[in-house]
C-alpha distance (Angstrom), angle and dihedral (degrees) to the residues before:
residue distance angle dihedral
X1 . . .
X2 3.38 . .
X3 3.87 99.2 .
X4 3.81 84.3 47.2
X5 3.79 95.7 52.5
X6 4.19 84.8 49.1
X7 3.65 102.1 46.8
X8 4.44 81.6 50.3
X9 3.67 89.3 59.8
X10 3.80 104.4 36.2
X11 3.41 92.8 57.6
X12 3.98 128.6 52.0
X13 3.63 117.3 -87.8
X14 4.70 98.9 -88.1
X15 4.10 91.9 35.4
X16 3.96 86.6 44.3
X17 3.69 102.0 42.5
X18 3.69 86.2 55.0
X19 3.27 104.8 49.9
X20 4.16 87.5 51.4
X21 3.44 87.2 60.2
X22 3.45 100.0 50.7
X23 4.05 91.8 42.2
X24 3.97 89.8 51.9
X25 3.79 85.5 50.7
X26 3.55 97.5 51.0
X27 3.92 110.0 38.0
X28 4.10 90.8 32.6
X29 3.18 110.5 13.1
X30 3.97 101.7 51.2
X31 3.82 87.0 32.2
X32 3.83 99.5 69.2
X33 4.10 91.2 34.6
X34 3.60 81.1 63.0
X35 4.00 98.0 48.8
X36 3.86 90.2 44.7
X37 4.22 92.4 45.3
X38 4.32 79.3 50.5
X39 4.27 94.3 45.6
X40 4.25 82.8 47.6
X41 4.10 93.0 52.5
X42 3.98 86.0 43.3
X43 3.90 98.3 43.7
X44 3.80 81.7 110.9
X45 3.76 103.0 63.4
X46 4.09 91.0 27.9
X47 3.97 87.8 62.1
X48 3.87 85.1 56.5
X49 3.71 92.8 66.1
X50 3.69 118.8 97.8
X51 3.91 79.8 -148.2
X52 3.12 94.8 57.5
X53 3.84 119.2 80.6
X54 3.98 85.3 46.1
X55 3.73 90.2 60.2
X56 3.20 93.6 46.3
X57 3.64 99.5 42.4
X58 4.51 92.4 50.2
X59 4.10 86.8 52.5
X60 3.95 90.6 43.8
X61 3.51 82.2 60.4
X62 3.47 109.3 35.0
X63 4.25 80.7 58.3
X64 3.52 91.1 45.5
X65 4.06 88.1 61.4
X66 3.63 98.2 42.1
X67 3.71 88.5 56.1
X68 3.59 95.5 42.4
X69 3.80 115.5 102.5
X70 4.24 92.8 -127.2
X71 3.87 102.9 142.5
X72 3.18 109.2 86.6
X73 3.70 110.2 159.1
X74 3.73 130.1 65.3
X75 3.68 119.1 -137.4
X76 4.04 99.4 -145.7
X77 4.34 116.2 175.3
X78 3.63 107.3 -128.4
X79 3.80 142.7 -175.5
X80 3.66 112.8 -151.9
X81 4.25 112.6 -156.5
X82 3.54 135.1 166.2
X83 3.79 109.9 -73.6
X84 4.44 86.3 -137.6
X85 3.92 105.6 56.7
X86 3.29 133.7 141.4
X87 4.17 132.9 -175.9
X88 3.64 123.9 -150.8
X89 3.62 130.0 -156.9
X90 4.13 142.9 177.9
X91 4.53 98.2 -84.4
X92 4.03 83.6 -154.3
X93 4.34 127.5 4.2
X94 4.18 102.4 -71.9
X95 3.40 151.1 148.9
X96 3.07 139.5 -93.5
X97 4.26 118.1 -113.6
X98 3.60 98.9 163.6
X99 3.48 141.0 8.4
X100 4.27 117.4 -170.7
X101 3.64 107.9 166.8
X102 3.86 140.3 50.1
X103 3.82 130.9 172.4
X104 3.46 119.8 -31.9
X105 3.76 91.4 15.0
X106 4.27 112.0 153.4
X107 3.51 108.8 -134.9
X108 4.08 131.1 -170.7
X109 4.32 112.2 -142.5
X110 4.29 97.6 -89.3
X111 3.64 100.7 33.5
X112 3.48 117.8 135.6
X113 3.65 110.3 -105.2
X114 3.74 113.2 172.5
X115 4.11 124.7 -7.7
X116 4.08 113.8 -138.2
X117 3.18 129.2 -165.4
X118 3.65 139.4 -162.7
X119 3.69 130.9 -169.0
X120 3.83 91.5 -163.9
X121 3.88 96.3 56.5
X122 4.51 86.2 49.0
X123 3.85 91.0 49.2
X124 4.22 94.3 46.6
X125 3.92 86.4 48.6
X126 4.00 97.9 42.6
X127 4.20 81.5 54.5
X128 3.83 95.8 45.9
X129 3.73 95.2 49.5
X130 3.55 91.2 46.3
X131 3.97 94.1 50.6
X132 4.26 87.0 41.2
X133 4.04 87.3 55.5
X134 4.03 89.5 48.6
X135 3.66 94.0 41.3
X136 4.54 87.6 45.8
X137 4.14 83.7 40.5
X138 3.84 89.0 57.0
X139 3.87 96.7 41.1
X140 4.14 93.1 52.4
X141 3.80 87.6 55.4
X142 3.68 81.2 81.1
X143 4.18 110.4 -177.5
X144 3.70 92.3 -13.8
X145 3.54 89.0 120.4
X146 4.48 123.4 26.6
X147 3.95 84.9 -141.7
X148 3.88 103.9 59.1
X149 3.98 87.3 38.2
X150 4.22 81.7 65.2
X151 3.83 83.8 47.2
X152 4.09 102.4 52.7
X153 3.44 92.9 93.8
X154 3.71 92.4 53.5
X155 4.02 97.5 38.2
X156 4.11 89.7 46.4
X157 4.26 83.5 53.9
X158 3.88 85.2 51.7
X159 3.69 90.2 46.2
X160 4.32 92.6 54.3
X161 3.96 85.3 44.6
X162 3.80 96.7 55.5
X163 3.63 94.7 42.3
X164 3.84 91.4 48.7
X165 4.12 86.5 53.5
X166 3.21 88.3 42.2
X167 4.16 89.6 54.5
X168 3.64 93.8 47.6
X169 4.09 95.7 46.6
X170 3.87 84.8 52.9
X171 4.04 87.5 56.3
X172 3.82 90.6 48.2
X173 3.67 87.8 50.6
X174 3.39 86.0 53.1
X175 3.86 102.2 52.4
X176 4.00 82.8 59.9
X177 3.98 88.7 74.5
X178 3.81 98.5 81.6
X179 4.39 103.7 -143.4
X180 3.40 130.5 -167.2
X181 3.92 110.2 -111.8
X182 3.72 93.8 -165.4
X183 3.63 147.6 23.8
X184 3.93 97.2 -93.7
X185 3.77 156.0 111.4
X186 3.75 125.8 -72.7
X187 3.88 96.3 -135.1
X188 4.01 98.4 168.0
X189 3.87 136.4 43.4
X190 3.98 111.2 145.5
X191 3.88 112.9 -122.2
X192 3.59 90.8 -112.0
X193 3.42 107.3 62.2
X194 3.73 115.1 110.2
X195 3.77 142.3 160.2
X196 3.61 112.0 -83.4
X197 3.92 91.8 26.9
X198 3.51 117.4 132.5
X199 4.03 116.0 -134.2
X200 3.90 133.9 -174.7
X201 3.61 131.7 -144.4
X202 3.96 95.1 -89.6
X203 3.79 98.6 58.6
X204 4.04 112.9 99.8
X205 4.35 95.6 -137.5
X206 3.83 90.5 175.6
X207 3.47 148.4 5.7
X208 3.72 125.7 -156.3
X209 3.70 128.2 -164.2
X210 3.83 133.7 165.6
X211 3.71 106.4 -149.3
X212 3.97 97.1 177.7
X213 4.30 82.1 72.0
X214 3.84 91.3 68.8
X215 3.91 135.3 -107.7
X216 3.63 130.6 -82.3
X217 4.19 118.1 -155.8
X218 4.39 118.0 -136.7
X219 3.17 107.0 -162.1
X220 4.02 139.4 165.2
X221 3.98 131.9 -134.5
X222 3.50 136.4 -171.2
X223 3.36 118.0 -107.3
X224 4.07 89.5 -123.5
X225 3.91 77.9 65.8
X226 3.83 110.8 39.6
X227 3.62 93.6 85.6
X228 3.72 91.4 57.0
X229 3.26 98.7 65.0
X230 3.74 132.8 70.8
X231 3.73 132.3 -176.6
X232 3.64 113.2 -90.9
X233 4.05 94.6 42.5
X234 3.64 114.2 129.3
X235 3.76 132.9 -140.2
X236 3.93 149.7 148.1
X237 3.87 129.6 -83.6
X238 3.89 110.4 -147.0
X239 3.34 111.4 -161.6
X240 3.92 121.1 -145.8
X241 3.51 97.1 -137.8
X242 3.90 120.3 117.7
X243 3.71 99.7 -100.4
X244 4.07 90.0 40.7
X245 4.02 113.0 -130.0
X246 3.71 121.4 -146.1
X247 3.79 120.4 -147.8
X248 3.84 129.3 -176.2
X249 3.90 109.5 -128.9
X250 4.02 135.1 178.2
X251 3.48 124.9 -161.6
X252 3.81 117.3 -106.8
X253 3.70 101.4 170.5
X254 3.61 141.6 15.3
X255 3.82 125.9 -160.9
X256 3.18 88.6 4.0
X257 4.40 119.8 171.0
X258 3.59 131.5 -151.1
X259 3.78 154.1 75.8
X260 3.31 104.1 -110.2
X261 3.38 132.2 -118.5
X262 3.85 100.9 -104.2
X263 4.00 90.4 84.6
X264 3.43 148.0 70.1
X265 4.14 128.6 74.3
X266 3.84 130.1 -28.5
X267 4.27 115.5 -0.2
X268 3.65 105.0 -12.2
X269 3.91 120.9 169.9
X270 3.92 136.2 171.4
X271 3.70 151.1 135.9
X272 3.72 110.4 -69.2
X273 3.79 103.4 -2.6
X274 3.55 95.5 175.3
X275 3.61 97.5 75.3
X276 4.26 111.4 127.8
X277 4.03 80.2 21.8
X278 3.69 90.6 97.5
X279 3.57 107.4 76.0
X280 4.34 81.6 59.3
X281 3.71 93.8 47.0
X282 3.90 94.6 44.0
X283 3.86 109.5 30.6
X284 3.93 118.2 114.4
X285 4.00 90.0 -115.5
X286 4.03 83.1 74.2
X287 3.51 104.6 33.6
X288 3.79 102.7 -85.4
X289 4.05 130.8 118.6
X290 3.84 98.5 -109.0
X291 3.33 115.7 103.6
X292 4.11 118.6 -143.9
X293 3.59 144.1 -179.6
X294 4.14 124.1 -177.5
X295 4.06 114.9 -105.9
X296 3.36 125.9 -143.4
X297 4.37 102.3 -77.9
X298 4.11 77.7 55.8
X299 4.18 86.6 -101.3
X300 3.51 115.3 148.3
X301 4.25 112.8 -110.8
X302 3.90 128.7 -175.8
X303 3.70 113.8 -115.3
X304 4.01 79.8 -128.4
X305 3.65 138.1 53.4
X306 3.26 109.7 -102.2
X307 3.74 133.7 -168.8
X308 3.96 122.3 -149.1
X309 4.14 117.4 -119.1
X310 3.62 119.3 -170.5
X311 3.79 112.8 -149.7
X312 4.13 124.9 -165.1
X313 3.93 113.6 -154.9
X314 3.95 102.9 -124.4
X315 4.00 98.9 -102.2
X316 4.04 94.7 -122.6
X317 4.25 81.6 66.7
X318 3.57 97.0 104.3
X319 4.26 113.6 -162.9
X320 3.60 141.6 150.4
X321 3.93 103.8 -162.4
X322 3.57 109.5 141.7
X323 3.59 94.7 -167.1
X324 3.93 136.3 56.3
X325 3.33 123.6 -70.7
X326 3.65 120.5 -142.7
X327 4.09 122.7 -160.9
X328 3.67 148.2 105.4
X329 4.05 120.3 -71.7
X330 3.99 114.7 -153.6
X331 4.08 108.6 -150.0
X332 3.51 115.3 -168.6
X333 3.57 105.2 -128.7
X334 3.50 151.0 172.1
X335 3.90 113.9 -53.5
X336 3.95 119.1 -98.5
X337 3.62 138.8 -169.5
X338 3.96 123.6 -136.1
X339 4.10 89.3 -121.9
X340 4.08 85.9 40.7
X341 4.49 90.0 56.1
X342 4.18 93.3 46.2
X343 3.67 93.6 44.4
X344 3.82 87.3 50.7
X345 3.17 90.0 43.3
X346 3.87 101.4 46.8
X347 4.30 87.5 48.2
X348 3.52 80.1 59.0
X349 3.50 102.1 50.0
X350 3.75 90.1 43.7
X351 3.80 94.3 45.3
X352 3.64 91.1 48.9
X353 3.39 96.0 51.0
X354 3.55 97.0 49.2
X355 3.88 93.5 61.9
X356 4.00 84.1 -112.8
């Protein structure tokens, strides 16, 4: 095995995968075809031994439960969220005017959440309305002069441009009063956040969920597992917490892709805004069971393929957490054998490092 592992990497990936096979075939493979072709010429004197039919009988079934499809449940880690979220960030760097809420705030859809400001968007509007009342000055001059009569046509186009900057600074404005979308919960404000601060676009100043519209599960399978699985299987969600939760879940959707809708800049809301959160929520580097590495754009990538798996909490699961949940959800799936997961798995391994 160890030839056949260093032939693999001393050659690139077609050449090497190759040459593993044929290794594996000829110091294992060959090997124990041998042994077994000896054992089948010798089945006379081997039937002799007293030992014999015991030996026989513990690898009989040793192969019997390797082959035997026993494992039926998939262990798949999961981070159950409210379905409604929404995440709301700084459109353009501000300031903060006014800040109503913190944690555990109740909130009605339209109430003022957080009041930006931005000294950019004042100063553009203070110069279009003083160019609009130059341009409108000019144009009620009427015929006092032959020369701005020829230019009417050109001042009144002026006039619509202004007023149309004007209209689209007053909706920029606008975006800088945070709103509630929803009915819901405030369940995040950092610590730091103060009046007078002054935030960028990448700083998370709120998070909004409404737990009373039910809880939706992200999870992450291995491939060796995705095709066990089909929507409509039920399972458990276990949380991690001290006193360990259990929630009844169904699978909605299975390889799944997306970010969600529940992200993005300003007051954004959505069904199941967590999606692409999970690899965050359930890598090793915070405690999870996903391993991860960083790719080349500096992204963060599982050391695995991994398949999405939507999960919807079974409506009569009644909770209030107004942050994620991070845990383990057990799917009853379809049956597999111990010989059935590693030859999945080793296809996979081969496939994927083919480039197939």
């Amino acid at each position: 095995m160890g030839i056949a592992l260093l032939v693999y990497f001393m050659f690139f990936k077609p050449v090497g995968i190759a040459l593993f096979v044929v290794e594996i075939i000829w110091f294992i493979a060959l090997p124990v075809y041998g042994e077994l072709q000896t054992w089948w010429q010798r089945r006379g004197d081997i039937k002799q031994q007293q030992r014999a039919f015991l030996s026989f009988s513990l690898l009989a079934t040793i192969l019997i439960l390797l082959f035997l499809p026993l494992q039926s449940g998939v262990r798949i880690p999961a981070v159950v969220m409210a379905g409604k979220q929404a995440q709301y960030y700084a459109p353009v760097v501000a300031q903060i005017k006014k800040l109503r809420v913190r944690p555990g705030s109740v909130v009605k859809a339209g109430d003022v959440l957080m009041q930006l400001s931005s000294p950019a968007y004042d100063e553009a509007q203070l110069r279009a309305r003083l160019r609009l009342a130059l341009v409108e000055k000019r144009l009620d001059r009427g015929g006092a002069n032959l020369h701005e009569r020829d230019l009417r046509m050109v001042l009144e186009g002026e006039k619509n441009a202004l007023q149309g900057e004007l209209a689209g600074l007053v909706d920029k404005v606008a975006e800088l009063t945070l709103r509630a979308g929803f009915d819901g919960v405030v369940s995040e404000v950092p610590d730091e956040l103060h009046v007078g601060m002054w935030v960028n676009q990448d700083l998370r100043l709120l998070h909004l969920v409404a737990p009373d519209e039910g809880f939706i599960a992200h999870g992450l399978a291995y491939e060796t597992d995705v095709d066990r699985l089909a929507v409509g299987n039920k399972g458990v969600f276990i949380s991690e917490n001290a006193k360990p939760e259990k929630l009844d879940v169904r699978v909605e959707k299975i390889g799944f892709e997306g970010r969600g809708a529940a992200s993005g800049r300003g007051a954004a809301s959505g069904q199941g805004g967590g999606a692409g959160r999970e690899l965050v929520y359930l890598s090793t580097r915070n405690g999870g069971a996903i391993s991860m590495d960083q790719g080349r754009n500096g992204k963060n990538r599982s050391a695995q393929a991994l398949y999405r798996v939507l999960f919807q909490v079974q409506p009569g699961e009644k909770q209030r957490w107004l942050h994620e949940q991070r845990g383990t959800i057990v799917v009853s799936a379809q049956a597999q054998s111990v010989v059935g997961r590693f030859f999945r798995h080793a296809v996979s391994v081969i496939l994927r490092e083919a480039g197939l």
